[in-house]
C-alpha positions in Angstrom: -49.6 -27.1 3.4 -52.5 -25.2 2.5 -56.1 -26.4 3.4 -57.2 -27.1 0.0 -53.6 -28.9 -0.6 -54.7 -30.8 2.7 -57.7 -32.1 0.7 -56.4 -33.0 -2.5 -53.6 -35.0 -1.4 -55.8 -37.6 -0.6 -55.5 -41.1 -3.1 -58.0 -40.5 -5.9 -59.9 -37.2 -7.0 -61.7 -35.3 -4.4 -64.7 -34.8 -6.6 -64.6 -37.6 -9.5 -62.7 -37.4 -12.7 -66.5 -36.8 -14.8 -67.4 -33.2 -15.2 -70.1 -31.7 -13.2 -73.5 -32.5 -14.3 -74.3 -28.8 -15.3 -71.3 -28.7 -17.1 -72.7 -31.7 -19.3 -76.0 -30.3 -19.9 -75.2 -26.9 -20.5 -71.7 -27.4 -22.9 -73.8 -27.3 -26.1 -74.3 -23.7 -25.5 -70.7 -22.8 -26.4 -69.6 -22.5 -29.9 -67.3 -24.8 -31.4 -63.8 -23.9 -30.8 -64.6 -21.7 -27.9 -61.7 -20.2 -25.9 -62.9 -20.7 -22.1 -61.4 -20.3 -18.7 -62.1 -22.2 -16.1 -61.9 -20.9 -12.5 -60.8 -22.0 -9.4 -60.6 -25.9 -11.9 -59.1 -27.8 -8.7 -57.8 -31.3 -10.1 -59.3 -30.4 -13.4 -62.4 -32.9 -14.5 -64.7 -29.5 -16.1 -61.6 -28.1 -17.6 -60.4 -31.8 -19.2 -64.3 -32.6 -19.9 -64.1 -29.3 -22.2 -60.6 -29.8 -24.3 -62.1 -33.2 -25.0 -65.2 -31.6 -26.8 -62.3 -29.9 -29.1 -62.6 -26.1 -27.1 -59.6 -24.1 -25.8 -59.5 -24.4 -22.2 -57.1 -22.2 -20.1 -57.4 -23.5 -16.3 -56.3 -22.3 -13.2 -56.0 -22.7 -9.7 -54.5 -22.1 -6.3 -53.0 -25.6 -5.6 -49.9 -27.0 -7.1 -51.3 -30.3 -5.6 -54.9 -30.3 -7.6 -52.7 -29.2 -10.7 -50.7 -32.3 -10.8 -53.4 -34.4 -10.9 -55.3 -32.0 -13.1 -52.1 -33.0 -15.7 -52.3 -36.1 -15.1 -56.0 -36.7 -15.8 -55.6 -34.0 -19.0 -53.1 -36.5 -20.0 -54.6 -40.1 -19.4 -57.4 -38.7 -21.4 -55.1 -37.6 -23.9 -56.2 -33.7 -24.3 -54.6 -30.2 -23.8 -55.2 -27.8 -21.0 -53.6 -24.5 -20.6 -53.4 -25.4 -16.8 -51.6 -22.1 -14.3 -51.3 -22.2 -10.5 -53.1 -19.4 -9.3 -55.2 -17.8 -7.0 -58.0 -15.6 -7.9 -56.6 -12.7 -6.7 -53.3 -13.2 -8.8 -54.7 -14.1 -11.9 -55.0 -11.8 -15.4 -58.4 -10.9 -15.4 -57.6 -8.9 -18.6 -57.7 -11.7 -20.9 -60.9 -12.2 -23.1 -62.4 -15.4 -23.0 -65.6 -16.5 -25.4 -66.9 -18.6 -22.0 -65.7 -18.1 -18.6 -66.7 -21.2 -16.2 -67.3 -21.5 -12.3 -68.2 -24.9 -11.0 -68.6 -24.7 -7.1 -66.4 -21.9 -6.3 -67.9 -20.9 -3.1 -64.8 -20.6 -0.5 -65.4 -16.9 -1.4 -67.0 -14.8 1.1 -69.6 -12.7 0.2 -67.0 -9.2 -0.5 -64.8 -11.3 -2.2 -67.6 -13.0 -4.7 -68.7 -9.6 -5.4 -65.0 -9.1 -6.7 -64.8 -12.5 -8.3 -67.7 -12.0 -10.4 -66.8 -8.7 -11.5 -63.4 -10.2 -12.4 -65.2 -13.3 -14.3 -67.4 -10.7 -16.3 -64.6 -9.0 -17.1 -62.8 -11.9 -18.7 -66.0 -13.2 -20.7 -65.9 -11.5 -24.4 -68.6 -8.9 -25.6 -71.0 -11.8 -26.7 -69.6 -14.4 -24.7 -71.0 -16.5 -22.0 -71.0 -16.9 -18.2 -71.6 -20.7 -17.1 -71.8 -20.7 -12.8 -73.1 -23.7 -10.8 -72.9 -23.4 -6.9 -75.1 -24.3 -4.1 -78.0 -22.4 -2.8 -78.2 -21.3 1.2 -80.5 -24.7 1.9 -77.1 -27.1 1.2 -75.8 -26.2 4.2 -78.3 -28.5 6.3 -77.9 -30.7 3.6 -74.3 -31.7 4.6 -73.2 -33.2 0.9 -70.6 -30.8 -0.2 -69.3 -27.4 -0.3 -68.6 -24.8 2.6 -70.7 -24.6 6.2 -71.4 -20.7 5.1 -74.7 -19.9 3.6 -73.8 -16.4 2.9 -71.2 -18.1 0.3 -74.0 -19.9 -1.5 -75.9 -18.5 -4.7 -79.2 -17.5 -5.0 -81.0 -16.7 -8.2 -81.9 -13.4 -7.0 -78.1 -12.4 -5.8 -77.0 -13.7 -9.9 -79.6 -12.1 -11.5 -78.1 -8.6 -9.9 -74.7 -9.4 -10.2 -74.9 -10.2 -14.1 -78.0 -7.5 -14.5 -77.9 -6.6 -17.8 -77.0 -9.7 -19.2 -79.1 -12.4 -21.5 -80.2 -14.7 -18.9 -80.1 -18.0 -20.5 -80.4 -20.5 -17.9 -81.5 -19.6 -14.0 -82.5 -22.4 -11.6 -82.4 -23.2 -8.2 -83.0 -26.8 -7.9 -82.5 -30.1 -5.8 -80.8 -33.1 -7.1 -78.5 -36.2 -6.1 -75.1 -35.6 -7.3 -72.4 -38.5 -7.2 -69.5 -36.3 -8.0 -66.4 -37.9 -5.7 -66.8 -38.2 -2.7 -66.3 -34.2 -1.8 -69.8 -33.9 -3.4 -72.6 -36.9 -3.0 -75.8 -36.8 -2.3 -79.2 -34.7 -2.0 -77.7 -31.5 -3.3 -79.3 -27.7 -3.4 -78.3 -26.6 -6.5 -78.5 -23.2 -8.5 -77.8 -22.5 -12.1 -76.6 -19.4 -14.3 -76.0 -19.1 -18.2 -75.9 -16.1 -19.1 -74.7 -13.6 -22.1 -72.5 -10.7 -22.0 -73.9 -7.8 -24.2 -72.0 -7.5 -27.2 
């Protein structure tokens, strides 16, 4: 069983069954109807949160254990997800998207994120938007969630490269307390990015 199996197999969801924070603030930004993928979804609470404000929601990710109870919580709240076991490395980048979604996807090491965002820019439409919300370096002495790497984390200067030419709607690094399961609780160091793809 794979590590991130390991954690979900747990009673309950890992991290809540209520979208992330960001996600709630920042959802008015997409159009109504918007097709969007969500990365890396894990037991599906963004990807749900979304189909419920009437958008197309394609979701993916890695384990078949998250994506049961992804299912099951699509269903209990009565929505539709396009949900696909897959890692990042597998999946069909080529498919346009009007909003492509990461919500703490930092197991990826710093060559690898390079990769992952260039695939995720690739997938949002000409027009489209970005919507990424991760932890900046501090979170590791924190201790409330996410990986013991700081090179994995986010900072505002490493996003504003990686998306350069883009409309930078929303950039923040921030600290707040997050009650998101109990894989994320706490003083959190948190960091931000909307941003739009030239059309």
């Amino acid at each position: 069983m794979s590590f991130w199996d390991q954690r979900f197999e747990r009673p309950g969801y890992l991290f809540g069954t209520e979208p992330a924070a960001f996600l709630r603030a920042q959802a008015g930004a997409l159009s109504p109807g918007s097709r969007v993928l969500c990365v890396a979804d894990g037991e599906g609470r963004n990807s749900v949160y979304l189909a419920g404000l009437g958008h197309r929601v394609t979701a993916f990710d890695a384990s078949p254990v998250a994506q049961d109870k992804a299912r099951a919580l699509a269903a209990e709240k009565g929505v539709s997800v396009d949900f696909h076991q897959s890692g990042i490395e597998a999946w069909d980048w080529s498919q346009p998207y009007d909003a492509v979604v990461g919500v703490f996807i930092q197991f990826a090491p710093p060559e690898l994120r390079d990769r992952l965002f260039g695939w995720m820019a690739r997938a949002v439409a000409p027009g489209g938007l970005l919507l990424l919300h991760g932890y900046a370096p501090r979170q590791v002495d924190y201790g409330t969630g996410g990986p013991p790497n700081a090179e994995n984390m986010y900072t505002e200067a490493l996003l504003r490269a990686a998306f350069d030419g883009w409309e930078i709607l929303r950039l923040a690094d921030y600290d707040a307390e997050i009650d998101e399961g109990e894989g994320h609780s706490g003083r959190s160091a948190l960091v931000d990015l909307v941003a739009r793809k030239p059309g």
